[in-house]
N, C-alpha and C positions, 0 to 999 in steps of 0.2 A: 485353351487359354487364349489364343490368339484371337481365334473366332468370336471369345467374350470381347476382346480389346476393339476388335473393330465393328460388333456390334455397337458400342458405345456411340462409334463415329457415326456411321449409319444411322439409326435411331435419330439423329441427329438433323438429319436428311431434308430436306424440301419441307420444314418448319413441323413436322413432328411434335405432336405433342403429346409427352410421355406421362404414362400412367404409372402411379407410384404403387407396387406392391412391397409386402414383403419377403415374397417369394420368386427370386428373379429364374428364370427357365435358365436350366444347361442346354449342352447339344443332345445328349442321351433325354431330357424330354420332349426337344424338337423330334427325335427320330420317332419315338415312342409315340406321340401324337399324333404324326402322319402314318406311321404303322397302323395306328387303330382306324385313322380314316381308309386305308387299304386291304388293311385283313380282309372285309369279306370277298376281296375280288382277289385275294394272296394269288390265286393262281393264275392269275392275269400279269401279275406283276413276275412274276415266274418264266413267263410264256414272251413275257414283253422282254426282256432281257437276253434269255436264251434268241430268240432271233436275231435281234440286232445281233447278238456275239456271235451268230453261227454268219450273218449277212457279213458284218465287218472280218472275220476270217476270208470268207471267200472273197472278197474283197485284197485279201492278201494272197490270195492262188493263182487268181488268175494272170498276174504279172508273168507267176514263171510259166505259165503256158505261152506267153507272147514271146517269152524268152528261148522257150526252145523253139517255137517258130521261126525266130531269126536266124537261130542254131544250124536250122535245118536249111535256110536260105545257103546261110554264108557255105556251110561245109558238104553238101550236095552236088553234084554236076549234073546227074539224071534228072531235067525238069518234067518230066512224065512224074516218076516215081516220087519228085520234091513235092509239086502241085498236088498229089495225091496225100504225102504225108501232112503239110500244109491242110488241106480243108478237114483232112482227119481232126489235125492241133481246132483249126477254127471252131468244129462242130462242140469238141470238149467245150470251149470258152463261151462259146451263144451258150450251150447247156448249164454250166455254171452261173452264168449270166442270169439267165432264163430262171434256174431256181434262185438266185441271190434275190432277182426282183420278188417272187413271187413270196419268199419268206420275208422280205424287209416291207408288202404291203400287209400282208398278219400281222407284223409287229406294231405297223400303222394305225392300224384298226384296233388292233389289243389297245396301244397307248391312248388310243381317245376316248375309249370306253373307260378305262383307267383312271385317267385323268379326269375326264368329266364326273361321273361316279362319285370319285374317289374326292374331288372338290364338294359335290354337294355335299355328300358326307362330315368334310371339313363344318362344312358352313350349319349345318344344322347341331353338329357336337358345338361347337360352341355360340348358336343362340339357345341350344337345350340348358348350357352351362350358363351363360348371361343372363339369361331369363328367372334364374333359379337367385341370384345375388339380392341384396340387401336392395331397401330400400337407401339406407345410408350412401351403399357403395354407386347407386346412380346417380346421387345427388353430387357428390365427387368428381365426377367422368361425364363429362362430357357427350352425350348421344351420338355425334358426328363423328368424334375418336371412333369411339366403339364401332360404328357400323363398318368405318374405315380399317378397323383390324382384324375385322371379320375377313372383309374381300382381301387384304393384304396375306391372310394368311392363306386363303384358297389359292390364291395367286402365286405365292409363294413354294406352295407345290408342285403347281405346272413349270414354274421356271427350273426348278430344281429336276424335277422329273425330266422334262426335255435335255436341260444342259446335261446330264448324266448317264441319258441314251443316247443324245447325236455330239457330242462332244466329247465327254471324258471316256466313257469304255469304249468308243473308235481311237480314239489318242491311245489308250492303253494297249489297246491289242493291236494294234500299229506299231508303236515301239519297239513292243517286244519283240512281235511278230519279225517285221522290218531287221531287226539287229540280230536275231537268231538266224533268217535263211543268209542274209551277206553275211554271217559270219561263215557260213559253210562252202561259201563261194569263195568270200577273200576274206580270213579275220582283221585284216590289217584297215579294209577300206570299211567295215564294219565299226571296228575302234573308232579309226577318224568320224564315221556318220554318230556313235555313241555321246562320243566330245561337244558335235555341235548338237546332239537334245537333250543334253545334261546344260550345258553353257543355255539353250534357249528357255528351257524351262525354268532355270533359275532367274534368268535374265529378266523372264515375262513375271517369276513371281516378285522381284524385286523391285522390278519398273511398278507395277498395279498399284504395289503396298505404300511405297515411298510418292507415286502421285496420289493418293486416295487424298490426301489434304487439298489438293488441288481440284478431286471432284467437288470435297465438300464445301470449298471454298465455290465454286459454282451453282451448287444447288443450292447453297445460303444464299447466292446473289438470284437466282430464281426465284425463292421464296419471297424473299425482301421486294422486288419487284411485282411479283403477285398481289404481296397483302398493302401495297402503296394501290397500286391499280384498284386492287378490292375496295380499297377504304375510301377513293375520292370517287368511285360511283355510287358505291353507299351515300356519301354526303355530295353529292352533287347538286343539291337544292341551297347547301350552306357555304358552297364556292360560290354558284353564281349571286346566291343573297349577298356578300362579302365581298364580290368582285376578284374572288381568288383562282381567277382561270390562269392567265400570266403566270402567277404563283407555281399554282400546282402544273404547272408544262416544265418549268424551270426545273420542281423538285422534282418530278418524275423521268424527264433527261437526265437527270444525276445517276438517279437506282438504274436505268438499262442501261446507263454509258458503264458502270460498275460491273451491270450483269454481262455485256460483250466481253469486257477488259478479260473480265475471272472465265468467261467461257472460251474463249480465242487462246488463253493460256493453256487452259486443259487442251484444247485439242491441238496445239503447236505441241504439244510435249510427246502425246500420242503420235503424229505425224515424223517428229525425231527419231522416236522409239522405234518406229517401222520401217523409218529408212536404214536402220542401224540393223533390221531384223533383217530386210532388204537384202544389204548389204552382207552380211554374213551369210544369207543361202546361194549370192554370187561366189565368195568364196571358197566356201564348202563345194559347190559344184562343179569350183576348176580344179580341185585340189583332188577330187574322186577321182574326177577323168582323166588329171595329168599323171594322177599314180596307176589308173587304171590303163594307161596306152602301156606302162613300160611291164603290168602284170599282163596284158595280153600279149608286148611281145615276150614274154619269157612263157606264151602259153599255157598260164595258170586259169584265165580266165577267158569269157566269148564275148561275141559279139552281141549276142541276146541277153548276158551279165549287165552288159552296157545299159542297154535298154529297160533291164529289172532294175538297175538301183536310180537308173534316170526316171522311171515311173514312180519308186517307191520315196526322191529323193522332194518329189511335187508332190504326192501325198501327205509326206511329214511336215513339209512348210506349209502346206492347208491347214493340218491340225494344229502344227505352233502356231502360227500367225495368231490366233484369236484367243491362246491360252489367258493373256492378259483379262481380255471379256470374260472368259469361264470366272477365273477366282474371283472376278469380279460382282458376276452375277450369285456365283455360290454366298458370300458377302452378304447381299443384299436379301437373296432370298434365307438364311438362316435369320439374317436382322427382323426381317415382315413377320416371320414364324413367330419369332421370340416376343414379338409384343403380343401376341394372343397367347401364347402355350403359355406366358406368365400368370394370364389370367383364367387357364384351365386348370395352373393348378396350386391357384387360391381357391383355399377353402369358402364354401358360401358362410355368412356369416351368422342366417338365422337358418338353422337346420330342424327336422323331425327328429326327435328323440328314437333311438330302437323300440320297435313293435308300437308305435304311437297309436293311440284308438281316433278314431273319428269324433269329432265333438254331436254330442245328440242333447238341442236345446228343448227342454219342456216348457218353462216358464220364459228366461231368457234376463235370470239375475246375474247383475254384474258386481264384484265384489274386487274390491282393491285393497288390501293391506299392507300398513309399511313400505308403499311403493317408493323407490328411490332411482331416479333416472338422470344420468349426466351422458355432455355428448367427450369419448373420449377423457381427457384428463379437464376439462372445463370447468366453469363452476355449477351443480347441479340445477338440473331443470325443473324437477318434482324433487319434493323431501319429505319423506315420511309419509306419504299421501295414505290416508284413509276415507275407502269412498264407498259403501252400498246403494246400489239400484235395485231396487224392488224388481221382479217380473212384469212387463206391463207400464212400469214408470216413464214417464215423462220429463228428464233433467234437461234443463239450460246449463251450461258453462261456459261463464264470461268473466272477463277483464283486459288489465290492459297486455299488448303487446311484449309478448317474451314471458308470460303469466306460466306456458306451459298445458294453455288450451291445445292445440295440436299434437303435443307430443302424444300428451294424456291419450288422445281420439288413435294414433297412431299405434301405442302400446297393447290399447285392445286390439288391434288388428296386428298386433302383433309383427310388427313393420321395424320394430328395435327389439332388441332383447333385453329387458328387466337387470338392473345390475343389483336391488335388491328389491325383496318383496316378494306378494306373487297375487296373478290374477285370476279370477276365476269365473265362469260363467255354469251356474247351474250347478256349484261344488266341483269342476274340471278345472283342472289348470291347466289354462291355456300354451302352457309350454311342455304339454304333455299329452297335446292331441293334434291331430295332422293339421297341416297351415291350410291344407286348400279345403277341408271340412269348415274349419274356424271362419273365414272368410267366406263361403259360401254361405255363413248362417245370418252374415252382415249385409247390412245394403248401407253406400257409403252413397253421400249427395256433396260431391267435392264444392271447395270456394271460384274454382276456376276448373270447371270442366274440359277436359282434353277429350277431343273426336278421335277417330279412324279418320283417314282417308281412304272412307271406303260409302257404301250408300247409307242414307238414315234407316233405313228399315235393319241393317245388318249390325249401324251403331246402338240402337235402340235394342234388337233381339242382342247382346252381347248382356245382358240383363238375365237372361236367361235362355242359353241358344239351342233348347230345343222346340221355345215358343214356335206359335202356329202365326203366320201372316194376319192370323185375326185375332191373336194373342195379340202381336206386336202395335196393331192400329188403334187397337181398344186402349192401352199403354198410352199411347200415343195422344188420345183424345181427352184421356184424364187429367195429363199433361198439358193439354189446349197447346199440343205441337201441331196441334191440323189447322189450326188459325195460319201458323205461314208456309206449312208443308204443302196444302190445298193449291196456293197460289204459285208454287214451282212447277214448270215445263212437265221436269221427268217424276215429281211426286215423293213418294217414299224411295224410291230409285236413283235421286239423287246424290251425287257424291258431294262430300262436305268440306272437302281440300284438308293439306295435311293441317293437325292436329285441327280440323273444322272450323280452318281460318273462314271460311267464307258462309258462315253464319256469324250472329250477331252473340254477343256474350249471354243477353235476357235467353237467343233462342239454344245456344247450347247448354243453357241451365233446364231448361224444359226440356230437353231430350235427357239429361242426367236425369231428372226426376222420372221421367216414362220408364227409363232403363232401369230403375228401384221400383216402382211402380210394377213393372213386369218379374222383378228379380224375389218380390215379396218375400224376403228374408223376415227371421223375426224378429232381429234386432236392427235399428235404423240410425245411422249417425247423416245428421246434415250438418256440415260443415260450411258457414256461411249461405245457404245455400239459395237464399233472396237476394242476393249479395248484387247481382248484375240485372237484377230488374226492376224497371220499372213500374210506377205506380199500377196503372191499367196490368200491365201482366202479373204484378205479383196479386194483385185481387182476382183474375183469375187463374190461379191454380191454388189460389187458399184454399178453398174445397177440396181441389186436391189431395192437398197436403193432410189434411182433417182423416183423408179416406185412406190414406198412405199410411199416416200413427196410430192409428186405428188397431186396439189389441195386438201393439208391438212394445218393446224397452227402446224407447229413444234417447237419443241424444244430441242433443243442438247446442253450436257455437253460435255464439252472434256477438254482433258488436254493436246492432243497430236493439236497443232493449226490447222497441214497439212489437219486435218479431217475438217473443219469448214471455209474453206478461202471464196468457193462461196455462205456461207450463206449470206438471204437478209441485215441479220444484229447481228452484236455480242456487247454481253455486257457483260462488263468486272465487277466482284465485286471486293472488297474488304471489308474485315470489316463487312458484313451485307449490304454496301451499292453500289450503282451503280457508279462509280468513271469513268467510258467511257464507250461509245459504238457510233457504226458509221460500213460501211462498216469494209473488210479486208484493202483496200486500203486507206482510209478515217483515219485510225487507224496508221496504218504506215507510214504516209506523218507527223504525230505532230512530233514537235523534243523530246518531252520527253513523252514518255508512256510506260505501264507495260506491255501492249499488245504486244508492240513493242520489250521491252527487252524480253520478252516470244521468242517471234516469231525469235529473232537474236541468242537464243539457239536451237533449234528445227527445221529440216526438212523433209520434206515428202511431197506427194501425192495425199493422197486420196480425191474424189471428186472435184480433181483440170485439170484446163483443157488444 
């Protein structure tokens, strides 16, 4: 419960911004997550623990060998026989030494392999698991969240991993260790060391918990200062338009005078806290020693006792000192966890039915019945839709804006799930044969095509990637992508910047089409897909286009009519619903249609003969 509480505050963090499930992760699914990312190296993780514990043990031996070295100083006369017991004491401790090193760099080597590993592992279980989510659920979330909780959560494990080898189980077998042998020396100076790391553990966990307001109060003043900075470089064309430099220096000394105040706070509290920590292992260490002079005069204990609880009393103020950091960091790394394990374990929302078949088109009829689609509790988007596509047909669907052209084209791809009705291509229902069969049988020609940034030859074969370099050209040339590809430096080899910013909108609509073009599905939805070009290019790839529907089931969005006049048949929405359809000409002979008022604003060409 705790750990939920301050996940809340965390989450909160450095402007965070949270994705809403309905399925909020516990701690038992953070452990279970990063378990699965470890399983297959279990016995590394095994191997990585066992050492550190066998390292931080020895770690705890070798004191009382220093201790009977002194032993043998103090109570000794024969410096022959002393000097000889002496290098005997020394040789055990280099040996224990000698093995402490050489198990604690295993363990070194085991945790990076671990870790490394065991992070990619992270990061591929959940783009396996992203990748598989809704179209909906992307439209929702933000891409730069996401990829951010990908890395937070690989990240997450390393911190955790580390602070749990070199932190917590040395503090823990330290403790005990530490409090078990001085209790066998002196119980009494054991009690007292007990006192002060029961008092410091409590003290570090209630200092952490009680400033955590004040971390977050400083990473909200970070943020705030970030996304001011962010946003007047962004607009730095409409400051200096405006004359708003003065301005913006004025407001921006505001947010970093705010971020100092809240950051200097935090770490004045930290600086108190340490003196106060300080302070208490000064007084703990006169209090050992002042009861430890009057235990060695009564002979109870030695002078090498001295020296063990003075070695063991600098190793426990190592480990407390930075307990505060540990809860801190544990904090933070369960919070990074929890915004991905959230969403490992949301269910994807369009799943394969059990034993699903693969969809096998013969014709490539598309059948709609009773379709009824809303987003959520809205008001619905399609109602009642009844729609037959012949094999082979050729439909337009047009109207205006919110008609439910897009969903429609979505639904067959089955990108929402039907909330009644059902579709079917070739008598299959398409919610009853696998998505990645269904889709490969489509070739979709989006309104605003999205690149790789990666080369054109690789965005173009992603149409079908196990095309030949002379598959992909020929694609390519149908397309009349060689018109501007020809005139680049590195050719097909060029890269297109992310999402193929550094093409032109005409030119990433011609590589969409090469990429269908090569994909030769037999069903073909263009989805605006003239939409960003130009006169001159869209008359050259008409032929294309001609060559592309060519003994396929199409289907085309437009808003521009000129593109859509020789289809075999157009259908008009409205509303969700089908309100006409009929030829071009069939459409235009009614005396009153929308089609018709469309068609009396708008002229052009394409595809017309």
């Amino acid at each position: 419960m705790v750990i939920t509480c301050y996940y809340l505050s965390f989450s909160s963090m450095n402007g965070k911004e949270k994705i809403k499930t309905k399925n909020q992760a516990k701690l038992r699914d953070i452990i279970r997550a990063f378990w699965r990312g470890m399983k297959p190296q279990h016995w590394a993780f095994y191997l990585m623990v066992i050492t550190f514990g066998v390292f931080d043990v020895a770690n705890l031996v070798v004191p009382l060998y220093y201790k009977k070295f002194f032993d043998i100083i103090t109570v000794t006369s024969n410096k022959a026989a002393t000097a000889s017991a002496l290098v005997h004491v020394l040789i055990i401790i280099f040996l224990i030494n000698a093995a402490a090193w050489f198990i604690f760099r295993i363990g070194l080597f085991t945790t990076n392999h671990l870790e490394a590993n065991t992070m990619s592992r992270l990061r591929q279980i959940s783009f396996d698991h992203l990748v598989g989510h809704s179209h909906s659920f992307f439209a929702d979330n933000f891409s730069g969240s996401l990829v951010q909780r990908v890395n937070r959560f690989s990240r997450a494990f390393e911190n955790l991993c580390d602070v749990m080898v070199f932190n917590v189980l040395p503090l823990v077998i330290q403790v005990v260790g530490v409090i078990i042998v001085v209790w066998l020396q002196q119980p009494f100076i054991a009690e007292m060391m007990l006192v002060w790391v029961l008092i410091s553990l409590v003290g570090n966990y209630a200092f952490s918990t009680w400033k955590l307001k004040y971390d977050l109060r400083s990473s909200s003043a970070d943020s705030a200062t970030t996304a001011r900075l962010s946003d007047d470089i962004t607009n730095q064309a409409t400051i200096i338009s405006f004359a708003g430099s003065s301005h913006e220096k004025d407001e921006f000394k505001k947010v970093s005078l705010a971020q100092a105040r809240a950051t200097w706070t935090a770490w004045d509290l930290s600086s108190v806290f340490d003196s106060v920590q300080a302070g208490l292992m000064v007084l703990i260490e006169f209090f050992v020693f002042y009861y430890g002079i009057h235990f060695w005069q009564a002979g109870t204990i030695t002078v090498g006792t001295f020296v063990l609880i003075q070695v063991y009393i600098l190793g426990l103020a190592q480990q407390l000192w930075g307990f505060s950091r540990i809860v801190r960091t544990i904090y933070q790394s369960i919070a990074d966890a929890e915004e991905m394990v959230s969403l490992l374990i949301l269910p994807h929302e369009i799943q394969n039915i059990p034993d699903a078949s693969p969809l096998a088109v013969q014709k490539g009829e598309i059948i709609l019945k009773d379709t009824s689609f809303a987003f959520g509790e809205n008001q619905p988007v399609l109602k009642d839709l009844n729609l037959t596509i012949a094999g082979g047909e050729k439909i337009a669907v047009i109207g205006p804006s919110g008609a439910g052209k897009s969903t429609l084209v979505r639904l067959i791809l089955r990108l929402y799930n039907l909330k009644e009705g059902r579709i079917t291509i070739d008598n299959q229902d398409i919610q009853k044969v696998t998505q990645e069969s269904l889709r490969e049988s489509i070739s979709l020609v989006p309104q605003d095509p999205i690149l790789f940034h990666r080369s054109l030859m690789e965005n173009i074969r992603y149409g079908r990637r196990d095309a030949t370099d002379e598959e992909v050209i020929k694609a390519a040339k149908l397309a009349h992508c060689d018109d501007f590809i020809d005139a680049l430096p590195l050719k097909y080899e060029t890269f297109v910047g992310e999402r193929g910013v550094k093409l032109s909108g005409g030119e990433r609509q011609r590589v969409a089409i090469a990429r269908a073009i090569l994909k030769n599905a037999p069903i073909l939805i263009l989805d605006e897909a003239t939409s960003s070009l130009d006169s001159h290019s869209e008359s050259l790839i008409q032929d294309a286009l001609d060559k592309l529907m060519k003994d396929k089931t199409v289907i085309v969005i437009a808003h521009r009519l000129s593109t859509i006049r020789k289809m075999d048949r157009i259908i008009v929405l409205e509303n969700g619903k089908i309100i006409e359809e009929g030829t071009h000409e069939d459409l235009l002979d009614k005396k009153e249609s929308l089609y018709k008022n469309l068609w009396s604003l708008q002229a052009g060409g394409f595809l017309a003969s």
